[in-house]
PDB file as gemmi writes it, atoms N, CA and C in Angstrom:
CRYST1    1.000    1.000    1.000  90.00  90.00  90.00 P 1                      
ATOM      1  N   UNK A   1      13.246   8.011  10.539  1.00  0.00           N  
ATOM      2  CA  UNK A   1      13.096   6.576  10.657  1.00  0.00           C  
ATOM      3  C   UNK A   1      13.227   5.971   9.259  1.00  0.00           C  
ATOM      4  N   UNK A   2      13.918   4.947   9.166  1.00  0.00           N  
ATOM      5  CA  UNK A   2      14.173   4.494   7.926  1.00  0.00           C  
ATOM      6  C   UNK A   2      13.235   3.643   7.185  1.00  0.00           C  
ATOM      7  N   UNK A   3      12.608   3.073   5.828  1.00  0.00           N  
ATOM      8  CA  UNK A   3      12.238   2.352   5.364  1.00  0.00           C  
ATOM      9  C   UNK A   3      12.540   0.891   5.312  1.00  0.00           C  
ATOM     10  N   UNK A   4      11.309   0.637   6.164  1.00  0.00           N  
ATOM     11  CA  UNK A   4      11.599  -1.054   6.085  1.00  0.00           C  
ATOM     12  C   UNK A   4      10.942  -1.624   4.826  1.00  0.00           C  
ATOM     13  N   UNK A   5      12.379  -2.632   4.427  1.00  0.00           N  
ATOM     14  CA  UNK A   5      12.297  -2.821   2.739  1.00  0.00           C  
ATOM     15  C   UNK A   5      12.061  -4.685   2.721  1.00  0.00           C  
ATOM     16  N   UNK A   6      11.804  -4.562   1.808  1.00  0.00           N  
ATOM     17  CA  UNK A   6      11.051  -6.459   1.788  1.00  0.00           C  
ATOM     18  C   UNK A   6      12.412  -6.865   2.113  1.00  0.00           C  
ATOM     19  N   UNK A   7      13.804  -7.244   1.877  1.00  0.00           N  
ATOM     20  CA  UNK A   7      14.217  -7.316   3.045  1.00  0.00           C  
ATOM     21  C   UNK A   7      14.621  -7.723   4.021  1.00  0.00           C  
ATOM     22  N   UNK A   8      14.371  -6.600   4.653  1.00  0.00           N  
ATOM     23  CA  UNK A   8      14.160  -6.381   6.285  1.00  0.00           C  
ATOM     24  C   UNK A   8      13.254  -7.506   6.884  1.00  0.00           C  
ATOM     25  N   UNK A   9      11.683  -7.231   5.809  1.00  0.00           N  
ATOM     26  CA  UNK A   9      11.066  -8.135   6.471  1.00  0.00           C  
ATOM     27  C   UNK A   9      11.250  -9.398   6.117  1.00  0.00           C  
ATOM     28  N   UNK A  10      11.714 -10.170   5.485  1.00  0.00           N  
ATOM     29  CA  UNK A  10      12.176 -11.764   5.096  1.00  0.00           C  
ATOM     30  C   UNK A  10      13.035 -11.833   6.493  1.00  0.00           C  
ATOM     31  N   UNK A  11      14.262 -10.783   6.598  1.00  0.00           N  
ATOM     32  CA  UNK A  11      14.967 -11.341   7.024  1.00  0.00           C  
ATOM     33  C   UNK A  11      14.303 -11.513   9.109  1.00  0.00           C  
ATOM     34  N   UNK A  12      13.591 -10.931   8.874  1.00  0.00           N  
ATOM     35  CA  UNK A  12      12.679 -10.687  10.513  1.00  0.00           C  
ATOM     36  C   UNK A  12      12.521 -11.700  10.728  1.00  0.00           C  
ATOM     37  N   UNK A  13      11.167 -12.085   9.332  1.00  0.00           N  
ATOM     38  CA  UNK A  13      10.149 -13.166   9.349  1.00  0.00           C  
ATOM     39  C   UNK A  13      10.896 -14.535   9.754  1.00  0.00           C  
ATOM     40  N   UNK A  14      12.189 -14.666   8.709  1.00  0.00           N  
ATOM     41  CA  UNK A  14      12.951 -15.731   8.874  1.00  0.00           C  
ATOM     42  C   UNK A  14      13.445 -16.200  10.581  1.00  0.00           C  
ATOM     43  N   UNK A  15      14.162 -14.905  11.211  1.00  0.00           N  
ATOM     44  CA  UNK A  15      14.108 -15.037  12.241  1.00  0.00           C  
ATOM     45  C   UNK A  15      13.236 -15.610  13.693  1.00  0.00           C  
ATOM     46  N   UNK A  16      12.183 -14.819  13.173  1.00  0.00           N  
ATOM     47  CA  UNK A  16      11.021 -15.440  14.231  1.00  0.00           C  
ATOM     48  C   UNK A  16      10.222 -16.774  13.493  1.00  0.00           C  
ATOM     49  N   UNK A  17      10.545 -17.311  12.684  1.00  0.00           N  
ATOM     50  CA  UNK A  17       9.512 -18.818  12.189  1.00  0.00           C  
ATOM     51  C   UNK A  17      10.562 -19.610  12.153  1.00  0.00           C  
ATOM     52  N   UNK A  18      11.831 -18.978  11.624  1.00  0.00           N  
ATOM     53  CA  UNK A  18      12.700 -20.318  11.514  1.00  0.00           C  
ATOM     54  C   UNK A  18      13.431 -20.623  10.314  1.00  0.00           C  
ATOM     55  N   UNK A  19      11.940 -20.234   9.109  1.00  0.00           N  
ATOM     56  CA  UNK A  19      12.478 -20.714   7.852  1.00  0.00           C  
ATOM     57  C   UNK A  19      13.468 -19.992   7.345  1.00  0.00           C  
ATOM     58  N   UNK A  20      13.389 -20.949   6.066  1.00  0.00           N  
ATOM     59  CA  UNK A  20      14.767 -19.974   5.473  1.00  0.00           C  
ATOM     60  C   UNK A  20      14.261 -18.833   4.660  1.00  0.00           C  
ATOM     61  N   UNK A  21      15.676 -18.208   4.059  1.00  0.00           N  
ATOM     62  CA  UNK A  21      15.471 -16.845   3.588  1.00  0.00           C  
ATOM     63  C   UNK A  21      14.319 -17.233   2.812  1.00  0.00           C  
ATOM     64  N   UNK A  22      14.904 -18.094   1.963  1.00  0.00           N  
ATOM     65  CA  UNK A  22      14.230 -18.129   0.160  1.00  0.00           C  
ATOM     66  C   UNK A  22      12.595 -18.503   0.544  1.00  0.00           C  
ATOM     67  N   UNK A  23      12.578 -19.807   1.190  1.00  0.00           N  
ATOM     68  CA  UNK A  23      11.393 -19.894   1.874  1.00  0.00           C  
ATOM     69  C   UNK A  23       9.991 -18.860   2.167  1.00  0.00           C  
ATOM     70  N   UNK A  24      10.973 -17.940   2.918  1.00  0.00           N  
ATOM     71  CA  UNK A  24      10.179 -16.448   3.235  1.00  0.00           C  
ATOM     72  C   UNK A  24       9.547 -15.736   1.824  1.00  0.00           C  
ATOM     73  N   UNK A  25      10.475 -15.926   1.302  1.00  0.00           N  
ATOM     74  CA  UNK A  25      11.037 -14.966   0.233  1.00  0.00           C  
ATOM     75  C   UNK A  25       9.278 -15.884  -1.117  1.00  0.00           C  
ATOM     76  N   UNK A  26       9.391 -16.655  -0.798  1.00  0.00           N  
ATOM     77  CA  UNK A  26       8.658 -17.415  -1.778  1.00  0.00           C  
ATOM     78  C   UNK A  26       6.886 -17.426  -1.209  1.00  0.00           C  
ATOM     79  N   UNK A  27       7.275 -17.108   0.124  1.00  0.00           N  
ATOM     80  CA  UNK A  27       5.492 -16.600   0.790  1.00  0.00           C  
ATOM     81  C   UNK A  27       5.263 -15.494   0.411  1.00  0.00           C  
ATOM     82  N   UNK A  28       6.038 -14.011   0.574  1.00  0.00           N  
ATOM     83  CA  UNK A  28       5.721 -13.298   0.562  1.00  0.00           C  
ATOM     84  C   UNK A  28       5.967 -12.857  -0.752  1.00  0.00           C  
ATOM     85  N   UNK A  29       6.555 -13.081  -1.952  1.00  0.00           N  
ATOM     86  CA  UNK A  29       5.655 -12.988  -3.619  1.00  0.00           C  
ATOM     87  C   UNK A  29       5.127 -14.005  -4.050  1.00  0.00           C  
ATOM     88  N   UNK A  30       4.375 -14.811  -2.801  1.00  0.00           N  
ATOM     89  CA  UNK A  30       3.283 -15.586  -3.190  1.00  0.00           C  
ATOM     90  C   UNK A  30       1.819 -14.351  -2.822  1.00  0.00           C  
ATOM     91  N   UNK A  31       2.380 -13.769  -1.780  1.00  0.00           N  
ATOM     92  CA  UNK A  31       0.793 -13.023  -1.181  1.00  0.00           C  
ATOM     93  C   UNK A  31       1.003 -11.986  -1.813  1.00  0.00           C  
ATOM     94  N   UNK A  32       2.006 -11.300  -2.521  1.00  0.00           N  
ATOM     95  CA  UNK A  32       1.682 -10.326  -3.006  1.00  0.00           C  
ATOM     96  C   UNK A  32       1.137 -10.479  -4.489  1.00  0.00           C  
ATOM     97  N   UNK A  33       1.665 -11.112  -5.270  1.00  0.00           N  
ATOM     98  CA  UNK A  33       0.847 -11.819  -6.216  1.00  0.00           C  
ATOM     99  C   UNK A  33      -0.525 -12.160  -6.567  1.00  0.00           C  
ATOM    100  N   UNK A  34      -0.855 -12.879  -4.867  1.00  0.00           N  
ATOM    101  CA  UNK A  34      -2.189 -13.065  -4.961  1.00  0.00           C  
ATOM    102  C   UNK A  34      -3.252 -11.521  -4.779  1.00  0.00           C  
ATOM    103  N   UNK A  35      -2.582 -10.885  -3.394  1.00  0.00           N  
ATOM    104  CA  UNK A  35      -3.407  -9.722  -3.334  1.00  0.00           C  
ATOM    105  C   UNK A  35      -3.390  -8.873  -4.698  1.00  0.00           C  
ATOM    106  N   UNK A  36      -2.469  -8.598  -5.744  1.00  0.00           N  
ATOM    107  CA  UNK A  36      -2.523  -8.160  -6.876  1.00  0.00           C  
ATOM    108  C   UNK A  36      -3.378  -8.755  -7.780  1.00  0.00           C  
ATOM    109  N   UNK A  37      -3.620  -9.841  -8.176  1.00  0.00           N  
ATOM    110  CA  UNK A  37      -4.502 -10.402  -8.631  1.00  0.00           C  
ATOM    111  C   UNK A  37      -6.206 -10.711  -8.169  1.00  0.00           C  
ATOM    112  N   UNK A  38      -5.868 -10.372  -7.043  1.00  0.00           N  
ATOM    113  CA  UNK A  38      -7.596 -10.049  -6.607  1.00  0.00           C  
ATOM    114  C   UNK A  38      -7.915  -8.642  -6.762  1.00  0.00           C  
ATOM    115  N   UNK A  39      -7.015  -7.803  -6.670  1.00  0.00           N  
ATOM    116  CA  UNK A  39      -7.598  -6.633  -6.979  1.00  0.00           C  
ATOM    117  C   UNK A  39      -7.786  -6.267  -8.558  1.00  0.00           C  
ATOM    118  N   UNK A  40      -7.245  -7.130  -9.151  1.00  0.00           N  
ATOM    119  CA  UNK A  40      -6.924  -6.840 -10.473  1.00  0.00           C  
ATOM    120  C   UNK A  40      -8.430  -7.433 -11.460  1.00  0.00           C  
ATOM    121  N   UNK A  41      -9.173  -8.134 -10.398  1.00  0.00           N  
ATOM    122  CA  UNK A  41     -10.345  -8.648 -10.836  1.00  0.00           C  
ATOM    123  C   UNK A  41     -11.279  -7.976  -9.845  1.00  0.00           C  
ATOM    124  N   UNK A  42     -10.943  -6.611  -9.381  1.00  0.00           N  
ATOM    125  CA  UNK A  42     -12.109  -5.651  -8.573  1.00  0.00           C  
ATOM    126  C   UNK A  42     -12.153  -5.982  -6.946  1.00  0.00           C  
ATOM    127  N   UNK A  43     -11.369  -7.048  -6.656  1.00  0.00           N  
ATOM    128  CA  UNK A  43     -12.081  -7.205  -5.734  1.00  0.00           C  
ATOM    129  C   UNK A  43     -10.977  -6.493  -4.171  1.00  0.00           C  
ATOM    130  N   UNK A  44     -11.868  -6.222  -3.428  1.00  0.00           N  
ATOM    131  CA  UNK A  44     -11.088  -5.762  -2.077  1.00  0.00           C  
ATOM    132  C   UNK A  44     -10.495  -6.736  -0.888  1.00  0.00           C  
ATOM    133  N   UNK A  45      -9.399  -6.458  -0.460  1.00  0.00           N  
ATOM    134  CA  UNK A  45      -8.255  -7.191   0.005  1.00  0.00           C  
ATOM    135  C   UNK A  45      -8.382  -7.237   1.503  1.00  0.00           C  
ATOM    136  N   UNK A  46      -9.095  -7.715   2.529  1.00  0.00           N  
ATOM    137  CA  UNK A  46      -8.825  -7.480   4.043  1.00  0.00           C  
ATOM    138  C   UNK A  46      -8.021  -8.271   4.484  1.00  0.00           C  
ATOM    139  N   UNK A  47      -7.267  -7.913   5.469  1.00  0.00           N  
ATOM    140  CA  UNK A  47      -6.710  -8.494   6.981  1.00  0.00           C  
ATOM    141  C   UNK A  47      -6.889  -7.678   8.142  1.00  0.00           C  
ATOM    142  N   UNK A  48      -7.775  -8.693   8.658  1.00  0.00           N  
ATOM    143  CA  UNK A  48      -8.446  -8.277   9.798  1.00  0.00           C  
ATOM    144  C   UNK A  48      -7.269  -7.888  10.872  1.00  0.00           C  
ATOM    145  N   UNK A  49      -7.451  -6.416  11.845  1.00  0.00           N  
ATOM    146  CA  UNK A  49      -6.473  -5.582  12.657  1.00  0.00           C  
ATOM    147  C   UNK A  49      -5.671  -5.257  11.927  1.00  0.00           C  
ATOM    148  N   UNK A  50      -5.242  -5.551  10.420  1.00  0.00           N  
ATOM    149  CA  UNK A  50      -4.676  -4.442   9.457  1.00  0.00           C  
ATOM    150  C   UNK A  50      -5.009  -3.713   8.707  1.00  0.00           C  
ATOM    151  N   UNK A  51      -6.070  -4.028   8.144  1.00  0.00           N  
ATOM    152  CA  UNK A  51      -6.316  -2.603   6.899  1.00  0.00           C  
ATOM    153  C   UNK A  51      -6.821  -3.700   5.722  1.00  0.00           C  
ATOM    154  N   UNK A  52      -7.765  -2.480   5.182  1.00  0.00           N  
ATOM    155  CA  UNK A  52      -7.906  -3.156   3.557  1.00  0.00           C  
ATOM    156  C   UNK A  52      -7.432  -2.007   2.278  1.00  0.00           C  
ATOM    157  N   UNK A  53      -6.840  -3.518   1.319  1.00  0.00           N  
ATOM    158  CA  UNK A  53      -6.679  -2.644   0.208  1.00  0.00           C  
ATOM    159  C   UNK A  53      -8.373  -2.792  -0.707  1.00  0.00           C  
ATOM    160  N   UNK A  54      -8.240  -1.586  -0.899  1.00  0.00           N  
ATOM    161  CA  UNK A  54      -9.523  -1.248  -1.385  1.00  0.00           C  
ATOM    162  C   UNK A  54      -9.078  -0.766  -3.235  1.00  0.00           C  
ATOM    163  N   UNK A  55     -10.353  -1.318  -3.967  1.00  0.00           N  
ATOM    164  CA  UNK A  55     -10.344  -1.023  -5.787  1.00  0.00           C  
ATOM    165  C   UNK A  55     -11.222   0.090  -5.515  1.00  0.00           C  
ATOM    166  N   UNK A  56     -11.305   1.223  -6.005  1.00  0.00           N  
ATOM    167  CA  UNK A  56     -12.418   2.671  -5.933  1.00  0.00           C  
ATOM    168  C   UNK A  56     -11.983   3.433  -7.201  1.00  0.00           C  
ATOM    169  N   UNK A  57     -12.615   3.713  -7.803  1.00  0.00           N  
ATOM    170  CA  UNK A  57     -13.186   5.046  -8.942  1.00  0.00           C  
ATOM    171  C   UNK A  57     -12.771   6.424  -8.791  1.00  0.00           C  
ATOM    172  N   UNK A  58     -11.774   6.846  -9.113  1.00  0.00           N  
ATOM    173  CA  UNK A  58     -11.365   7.884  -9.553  1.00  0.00           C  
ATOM    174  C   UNK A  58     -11.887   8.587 -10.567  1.00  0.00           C  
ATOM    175  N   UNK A  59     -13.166   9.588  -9.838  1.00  0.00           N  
ATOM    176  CA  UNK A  59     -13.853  10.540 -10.850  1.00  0.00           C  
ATOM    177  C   UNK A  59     -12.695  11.023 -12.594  1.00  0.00           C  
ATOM    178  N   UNK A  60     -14.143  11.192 -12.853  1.00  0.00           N  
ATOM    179  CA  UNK A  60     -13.134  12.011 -14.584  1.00  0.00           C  
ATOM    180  C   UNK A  60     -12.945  13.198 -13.923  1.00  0.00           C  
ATOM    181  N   UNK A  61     -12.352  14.007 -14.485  1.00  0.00           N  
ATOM    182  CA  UNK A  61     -11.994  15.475 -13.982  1.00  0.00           C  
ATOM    183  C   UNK A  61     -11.160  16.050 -15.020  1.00  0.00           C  
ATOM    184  N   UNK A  62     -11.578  17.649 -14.874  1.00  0.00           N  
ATOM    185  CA  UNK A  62     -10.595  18.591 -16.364  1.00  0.00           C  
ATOM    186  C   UNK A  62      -9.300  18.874 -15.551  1.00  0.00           C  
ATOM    187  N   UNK A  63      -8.033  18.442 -16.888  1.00  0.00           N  
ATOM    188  CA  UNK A  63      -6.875  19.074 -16.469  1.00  0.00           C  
ATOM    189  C   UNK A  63      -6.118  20.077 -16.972  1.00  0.00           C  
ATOM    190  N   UNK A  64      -5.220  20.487 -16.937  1.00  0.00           N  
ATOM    191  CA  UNK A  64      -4.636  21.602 -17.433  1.00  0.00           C  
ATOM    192  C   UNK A  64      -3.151  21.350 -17.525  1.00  0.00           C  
ATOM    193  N   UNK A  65      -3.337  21.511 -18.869  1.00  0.00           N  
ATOM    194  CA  UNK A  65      -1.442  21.245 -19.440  1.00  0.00           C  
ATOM    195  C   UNK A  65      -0.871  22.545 -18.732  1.00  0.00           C  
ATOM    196  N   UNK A  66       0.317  22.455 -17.942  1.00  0.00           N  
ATOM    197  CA  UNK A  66       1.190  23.890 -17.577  1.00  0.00           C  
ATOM    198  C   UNK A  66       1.856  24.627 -18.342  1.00  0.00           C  
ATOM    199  N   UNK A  67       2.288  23.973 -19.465  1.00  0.00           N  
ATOM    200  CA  UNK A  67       2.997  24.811 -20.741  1.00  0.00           C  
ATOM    201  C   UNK A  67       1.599  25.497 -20.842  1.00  0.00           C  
ATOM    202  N   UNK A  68       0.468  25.294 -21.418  1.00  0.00           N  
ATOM    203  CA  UNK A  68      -0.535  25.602 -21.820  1.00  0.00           C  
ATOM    204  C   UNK A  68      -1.570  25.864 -21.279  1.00  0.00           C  
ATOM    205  N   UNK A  69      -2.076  26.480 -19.908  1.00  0.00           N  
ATOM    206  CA  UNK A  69      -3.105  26.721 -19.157  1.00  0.00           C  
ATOM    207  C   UNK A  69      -4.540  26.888 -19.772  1.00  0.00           C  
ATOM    208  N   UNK A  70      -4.423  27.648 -20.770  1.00  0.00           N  
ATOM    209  CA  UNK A  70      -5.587  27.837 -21.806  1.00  0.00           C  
ATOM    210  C   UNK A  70      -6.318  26.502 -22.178  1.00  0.00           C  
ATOM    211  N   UNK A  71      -5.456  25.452 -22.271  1.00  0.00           N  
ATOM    212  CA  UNK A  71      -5.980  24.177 -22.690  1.00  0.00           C  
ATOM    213  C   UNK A  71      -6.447  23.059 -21.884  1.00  0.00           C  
ATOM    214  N   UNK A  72      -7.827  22.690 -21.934  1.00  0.00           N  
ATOM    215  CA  UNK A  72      -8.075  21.718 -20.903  1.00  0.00           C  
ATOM    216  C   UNK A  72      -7.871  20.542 -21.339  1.00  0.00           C  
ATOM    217  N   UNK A  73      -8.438  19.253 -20.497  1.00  0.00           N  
ATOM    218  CA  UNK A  73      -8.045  17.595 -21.247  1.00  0.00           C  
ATOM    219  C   UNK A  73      -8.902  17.320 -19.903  1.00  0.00           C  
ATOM    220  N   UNK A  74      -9.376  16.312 -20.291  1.00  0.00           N  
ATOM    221  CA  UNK A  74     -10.648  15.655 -19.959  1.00  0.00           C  
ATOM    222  C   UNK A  74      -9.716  14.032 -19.483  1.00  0.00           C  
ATOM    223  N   UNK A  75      -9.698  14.274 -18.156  1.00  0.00           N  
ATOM    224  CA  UNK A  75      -9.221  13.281 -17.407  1.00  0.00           C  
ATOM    225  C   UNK A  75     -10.172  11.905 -17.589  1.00  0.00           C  
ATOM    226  N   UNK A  76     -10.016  10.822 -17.754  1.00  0.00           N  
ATOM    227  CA  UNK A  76     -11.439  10.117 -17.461  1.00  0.00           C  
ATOM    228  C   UNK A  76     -11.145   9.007 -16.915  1.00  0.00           C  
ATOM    229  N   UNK A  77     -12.651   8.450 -15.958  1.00  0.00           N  
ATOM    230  CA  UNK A  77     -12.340   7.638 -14.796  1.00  0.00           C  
ATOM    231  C   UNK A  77     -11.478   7.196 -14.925  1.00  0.00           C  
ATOM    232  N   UNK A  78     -11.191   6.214 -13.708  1.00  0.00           N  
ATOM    233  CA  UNK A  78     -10.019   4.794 -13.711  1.00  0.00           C  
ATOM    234  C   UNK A  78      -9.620   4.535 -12.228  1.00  0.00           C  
ATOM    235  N   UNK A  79      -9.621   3.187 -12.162  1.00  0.00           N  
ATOM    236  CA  UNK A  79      -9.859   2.227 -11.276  1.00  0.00           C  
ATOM    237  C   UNK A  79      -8.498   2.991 -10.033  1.00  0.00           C  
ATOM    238  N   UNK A  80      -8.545   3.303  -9.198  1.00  0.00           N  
ATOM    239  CA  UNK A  80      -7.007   3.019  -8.447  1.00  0.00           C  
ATOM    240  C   UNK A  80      -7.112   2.230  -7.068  1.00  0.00           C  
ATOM    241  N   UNK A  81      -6.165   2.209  -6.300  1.00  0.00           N  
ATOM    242  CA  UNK A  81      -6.011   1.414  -5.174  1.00  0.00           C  
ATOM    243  C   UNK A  81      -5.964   2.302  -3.730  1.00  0.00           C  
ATOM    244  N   UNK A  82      -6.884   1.981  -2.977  1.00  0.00           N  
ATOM    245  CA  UNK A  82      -6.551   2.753  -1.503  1.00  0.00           C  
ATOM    246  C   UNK A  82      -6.840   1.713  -0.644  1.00  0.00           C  
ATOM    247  N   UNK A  83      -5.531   2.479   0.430  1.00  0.00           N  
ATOM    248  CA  UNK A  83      -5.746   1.202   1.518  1.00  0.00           C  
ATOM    249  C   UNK A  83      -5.978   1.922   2.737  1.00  0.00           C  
ATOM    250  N   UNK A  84      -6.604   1.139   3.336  1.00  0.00           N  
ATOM    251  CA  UNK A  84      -7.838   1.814   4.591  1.00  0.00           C  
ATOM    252  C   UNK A  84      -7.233   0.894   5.900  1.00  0.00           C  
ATOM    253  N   UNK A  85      -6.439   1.883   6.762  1.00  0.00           N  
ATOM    254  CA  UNK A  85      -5.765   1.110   7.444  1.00  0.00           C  
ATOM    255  C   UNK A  85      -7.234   0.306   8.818  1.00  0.00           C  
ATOM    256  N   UNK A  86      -6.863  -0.780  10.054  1.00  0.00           N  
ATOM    257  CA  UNK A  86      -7.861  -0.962  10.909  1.00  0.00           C  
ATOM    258  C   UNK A  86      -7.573  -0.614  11.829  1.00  0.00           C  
ATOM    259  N   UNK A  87      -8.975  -0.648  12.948  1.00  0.00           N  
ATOM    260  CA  UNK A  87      -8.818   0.186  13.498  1.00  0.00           C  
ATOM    261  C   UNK A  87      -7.219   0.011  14.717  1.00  0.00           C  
ATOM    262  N   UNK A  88      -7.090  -2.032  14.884  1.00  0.00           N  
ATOM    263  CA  UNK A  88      -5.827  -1.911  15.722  1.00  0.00           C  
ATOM    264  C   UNK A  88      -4.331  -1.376  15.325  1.00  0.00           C  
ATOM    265  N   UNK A  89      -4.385  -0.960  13.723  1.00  0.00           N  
ATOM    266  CA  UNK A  89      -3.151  -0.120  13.072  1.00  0.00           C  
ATOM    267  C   UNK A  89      -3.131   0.857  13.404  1.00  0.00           C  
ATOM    268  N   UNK A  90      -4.214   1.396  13.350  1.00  0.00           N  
ATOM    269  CA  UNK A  90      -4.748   3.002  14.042  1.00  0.00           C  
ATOM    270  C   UNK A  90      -3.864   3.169  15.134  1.00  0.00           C  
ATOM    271  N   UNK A  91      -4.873   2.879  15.934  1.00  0.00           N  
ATOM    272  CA  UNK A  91      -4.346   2.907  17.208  1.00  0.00           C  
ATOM    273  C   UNK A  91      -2.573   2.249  17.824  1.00  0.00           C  
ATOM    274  N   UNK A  92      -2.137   1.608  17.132  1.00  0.00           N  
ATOM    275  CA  UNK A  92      -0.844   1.290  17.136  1.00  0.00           C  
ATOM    276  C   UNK A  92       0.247   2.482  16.602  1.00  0.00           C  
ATOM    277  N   UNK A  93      -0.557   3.169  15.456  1.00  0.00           N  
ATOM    278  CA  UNK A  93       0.399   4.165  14.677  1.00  0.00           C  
ATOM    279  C   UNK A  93       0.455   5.510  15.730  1.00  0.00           C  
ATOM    280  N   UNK A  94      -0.894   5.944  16.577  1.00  0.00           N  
ATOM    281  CA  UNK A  94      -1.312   6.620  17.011  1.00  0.00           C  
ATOM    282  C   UNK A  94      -0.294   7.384  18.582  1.00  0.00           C  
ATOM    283  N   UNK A  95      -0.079   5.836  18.715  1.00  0.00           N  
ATOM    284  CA  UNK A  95       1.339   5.757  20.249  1.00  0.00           C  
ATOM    285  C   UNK A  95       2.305   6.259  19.630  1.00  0.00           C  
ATOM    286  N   UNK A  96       2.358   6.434  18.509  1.00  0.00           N  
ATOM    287  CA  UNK A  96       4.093   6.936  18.268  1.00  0.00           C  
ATOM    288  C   UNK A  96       4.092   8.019  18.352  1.00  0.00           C  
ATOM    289  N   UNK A  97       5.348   8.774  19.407  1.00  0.00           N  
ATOM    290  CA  UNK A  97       5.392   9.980  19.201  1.00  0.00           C  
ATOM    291  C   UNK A  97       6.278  10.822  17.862  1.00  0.00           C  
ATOM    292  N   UNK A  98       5.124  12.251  17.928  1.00  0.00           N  
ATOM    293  CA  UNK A  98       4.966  12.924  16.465  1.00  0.00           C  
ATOM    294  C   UNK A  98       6.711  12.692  16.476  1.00  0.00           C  
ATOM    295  N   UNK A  99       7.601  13.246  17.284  1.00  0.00           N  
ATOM    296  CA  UNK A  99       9.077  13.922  17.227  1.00  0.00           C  
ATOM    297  C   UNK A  99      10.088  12.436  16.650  1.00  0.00           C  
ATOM    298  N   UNK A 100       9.090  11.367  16.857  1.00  0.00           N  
ATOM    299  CA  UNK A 100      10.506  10.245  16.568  1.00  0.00           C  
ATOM    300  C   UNK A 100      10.080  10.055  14.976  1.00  0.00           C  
ATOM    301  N   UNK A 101       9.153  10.607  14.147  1.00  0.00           N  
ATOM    302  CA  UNK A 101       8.915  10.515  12.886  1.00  0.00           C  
ATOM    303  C   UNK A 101       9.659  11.328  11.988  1.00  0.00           C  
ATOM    304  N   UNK A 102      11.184  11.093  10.687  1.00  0.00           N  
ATOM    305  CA  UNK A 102      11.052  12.322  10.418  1.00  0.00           C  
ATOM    306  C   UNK A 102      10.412  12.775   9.234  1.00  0.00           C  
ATOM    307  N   UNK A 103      10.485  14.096   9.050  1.00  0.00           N  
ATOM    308  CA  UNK A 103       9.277  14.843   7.854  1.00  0.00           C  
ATOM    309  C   UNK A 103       9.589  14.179   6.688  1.00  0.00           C  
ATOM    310  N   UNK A 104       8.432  13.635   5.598  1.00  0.00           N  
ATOM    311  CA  UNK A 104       9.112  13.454   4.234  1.00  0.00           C  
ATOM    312  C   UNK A 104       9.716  14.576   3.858  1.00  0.00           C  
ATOM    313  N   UNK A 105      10.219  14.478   2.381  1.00  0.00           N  
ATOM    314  CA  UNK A 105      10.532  15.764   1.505  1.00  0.00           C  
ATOM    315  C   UNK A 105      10.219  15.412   0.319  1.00  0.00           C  
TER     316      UNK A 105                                                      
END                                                                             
C-alpha cells in the first residue's frame, strides 16, 4: 500500500470542501505549525477519535561506539515525540486485513 503524501491529502481535502489547492495547502501548514509549536513548549497535542501527540523523556542510557565496543558514552535524557493513537483509530486500523498491508523493509 502506498504512502499517502501531503499531497494526496490537499488534493482529497480540496475535493470534499471545495476549496482550493493553495487554500488547503495554507490550513494544513497552518496546523502543523501550530501542533509543532505546542509541543515545542512541552505541551501534548489531542484530537479526539485520533490520537495524541505526546512530549515524554527519553531515559539517559550507556552506548557503545561499534568501531569501539570497549568504549561507552553516556547517552543523556532528551525530550522526544510519541503519538498514542485513539481508541476509534484503533479499532479502524484493526479491520484491515493483515495480507492487504505490505511488509516494510
Amino acid at each position: 500500500m502506498p504512502t499517502a503524501t501531503k499531497r494526496d491529502m490537499i488534493t482529497e481535502l480540496s475535493d470534499l470542501t471545495g476549496l482550493k489547492h493553495h487554500q488547503v495547502a495554507e490550513v494544513i501548514d497552518g496546523l502543523v505549525e501550530l501542533i509543532g509549536k505546542k509541543m515545542e513548549q512541552g505541551h501534548d497535542v489531542t484530537f479526539r477519535k485520533f490520537g495524541t501527540f505526546e512530549v515524554r523523556v527519553a531515559k539517559s542510557k550507556i552506548g557503545r561506539n561499534p568501531n569501539k565496543p570497549k568504549d561507552e558514552v553516556l547517552i543523556p535524557d532528551r525530550c522526544v515525540v510519541r503519538f498514542k493513537p485513539g481508541r476509534e483509530l484503533k479499532e479502524r486500523v484493526a479491520k484491515l486485513p493483515p495480507e492487504s498491508i505490505e511488509p516494510k523493509e
